[in-house]
C-alpha positions in Angstrom: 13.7 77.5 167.3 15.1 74.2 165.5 17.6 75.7 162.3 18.3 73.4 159.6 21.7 71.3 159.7 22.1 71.0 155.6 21.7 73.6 153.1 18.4 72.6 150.9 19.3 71.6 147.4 17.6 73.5 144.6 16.0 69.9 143.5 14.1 69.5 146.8 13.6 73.1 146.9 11.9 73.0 143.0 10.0 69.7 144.5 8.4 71.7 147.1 7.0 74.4 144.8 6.4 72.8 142.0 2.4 73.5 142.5 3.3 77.9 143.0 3.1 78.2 139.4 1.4 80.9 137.5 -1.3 80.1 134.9 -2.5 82.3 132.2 -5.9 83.9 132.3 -8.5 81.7 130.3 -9.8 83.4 127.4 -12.7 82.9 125.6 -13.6 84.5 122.1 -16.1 87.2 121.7 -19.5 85.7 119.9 -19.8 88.8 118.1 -16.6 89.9 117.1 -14.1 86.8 117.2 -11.8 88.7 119.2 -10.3 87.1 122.8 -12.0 88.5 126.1 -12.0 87.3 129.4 -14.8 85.2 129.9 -18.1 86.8 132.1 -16.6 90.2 131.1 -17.7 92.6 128.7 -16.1 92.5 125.7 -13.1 95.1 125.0 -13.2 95.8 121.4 -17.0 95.8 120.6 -18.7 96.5 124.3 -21.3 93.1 123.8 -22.3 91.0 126.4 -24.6 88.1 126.5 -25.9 88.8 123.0 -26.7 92.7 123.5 -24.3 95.9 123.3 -23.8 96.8 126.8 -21.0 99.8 126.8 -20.0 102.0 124.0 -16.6 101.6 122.5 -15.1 104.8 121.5 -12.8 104.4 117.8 -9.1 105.3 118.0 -8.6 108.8 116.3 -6.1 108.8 114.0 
């Protein structure tokens, strides 16, 4: 198998990966409680989706 003659500089190196970023999850605010959710998920602090309570959120005890 062919080996490389030159060691490959960390420029052309960064060239070549500059697209295997990472990118945040998009988040979209709840309709009904203005807090940020992922979006086609129910959301975490109230349990609505799509206009209706789906699951029932259980309140920290304190």
């Amino acid at each position: 198998m062919p080996v490389p003659k030159k060691k490959t500089s960390q420029a052309r190196q960064g060239k070549r990966r500059s697209h295997l970023k990472l990118t945040p999850p998009a988040l979209d605010t709840c309709p009904h409680c203005h807090s940020p959710k992922l979006a086609h998920h129910v959301c975490p602090n109230c349990g609505w989706y799509d206009d209706r309570e789906v699951i029932e959120v259980k309140t920290a005890k304190k």
